[in-house]
N, C-alpha and C positions, 0 to 999 in steps of 0.2 A: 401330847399324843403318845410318847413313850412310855408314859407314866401310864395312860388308860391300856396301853396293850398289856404293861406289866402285872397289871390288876388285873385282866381278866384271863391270861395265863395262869398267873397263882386261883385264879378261881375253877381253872379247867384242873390242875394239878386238884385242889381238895376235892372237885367232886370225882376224880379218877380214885384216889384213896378210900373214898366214903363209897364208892362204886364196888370195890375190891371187897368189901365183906356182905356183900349183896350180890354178885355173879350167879350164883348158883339160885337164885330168885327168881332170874331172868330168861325162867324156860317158858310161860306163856305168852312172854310180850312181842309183840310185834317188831318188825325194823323199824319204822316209824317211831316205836317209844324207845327201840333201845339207840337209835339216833338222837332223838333228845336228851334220852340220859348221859351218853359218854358223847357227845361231837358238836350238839347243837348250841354248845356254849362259845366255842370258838368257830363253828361254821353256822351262824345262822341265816338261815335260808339259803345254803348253799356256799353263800360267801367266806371267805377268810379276813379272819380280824387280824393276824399275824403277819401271812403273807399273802394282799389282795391279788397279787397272778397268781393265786394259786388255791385258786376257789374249786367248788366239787362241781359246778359245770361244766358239759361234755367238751366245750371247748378246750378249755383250759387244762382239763381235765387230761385230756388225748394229748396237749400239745406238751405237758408235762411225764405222758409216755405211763400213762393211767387209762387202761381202756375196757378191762374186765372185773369184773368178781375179784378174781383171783390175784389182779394189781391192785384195789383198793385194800385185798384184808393184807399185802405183803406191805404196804402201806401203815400201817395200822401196825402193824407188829415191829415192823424197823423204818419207821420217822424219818425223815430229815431235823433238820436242825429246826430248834421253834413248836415241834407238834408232840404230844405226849404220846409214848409209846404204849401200845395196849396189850400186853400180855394174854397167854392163855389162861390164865390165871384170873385176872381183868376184866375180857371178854374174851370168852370159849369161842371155840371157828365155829359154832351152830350160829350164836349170836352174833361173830363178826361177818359171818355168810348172810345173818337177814340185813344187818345193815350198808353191805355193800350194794345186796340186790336192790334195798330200796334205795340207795344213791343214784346207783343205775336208772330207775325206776322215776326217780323223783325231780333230777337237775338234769334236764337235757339242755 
């Protein structure tokens, strides 16, 4: 089991990298696509493949002390331990803004 978390870690880290010289590509997309591209590898469909309490459902979500916009992209820029950190760089606040809304939006 350690072994598959491990692997799909290093596969969120390469497509964060591979993400990194494509940012600036990612002004028509949706939250929806740019949620698949940088999150949906380690949360898909909401869930955590890392740390299962601490999935992007409103639950878990809130009980984690994550409850707006504003705490998923502070989220996303300074990680806990286990999650890749997503620069401005990475993902610009336009694009961490549509993906927060649609986590909002999406995982109640």
């Amino acid at each position: 089991m350690k072994t598959i978390k491990l692997m799909f870690a290093a596969m969120g880290f390469m497509l964060v990298f591979s993400a990194q010289s494509g940012a600036a590509g990612n002004a028509g997309k949706s939250g929806e696509d740019l949620f698949k591209e940088h999150c949906a590898v380690c949360h898909p469909e909401g869930d955590n493949i890392i740390k299962p309490n601490k999935t992007l459902h409103k639950k878990d979500r809130e009980a984690n002390g994550v409850k707006t916009a504003k705490d998923i992209m502070g989220k996303m820029r300074n990680p806990g331990e286990g999650m890749t950190k997503f620069d401005k760089n990475t993902v610009p606040d336009k694009d961490a803004r549509k993906i927060a809304e649609y986590i909002l939006k999406t995982f109640k």
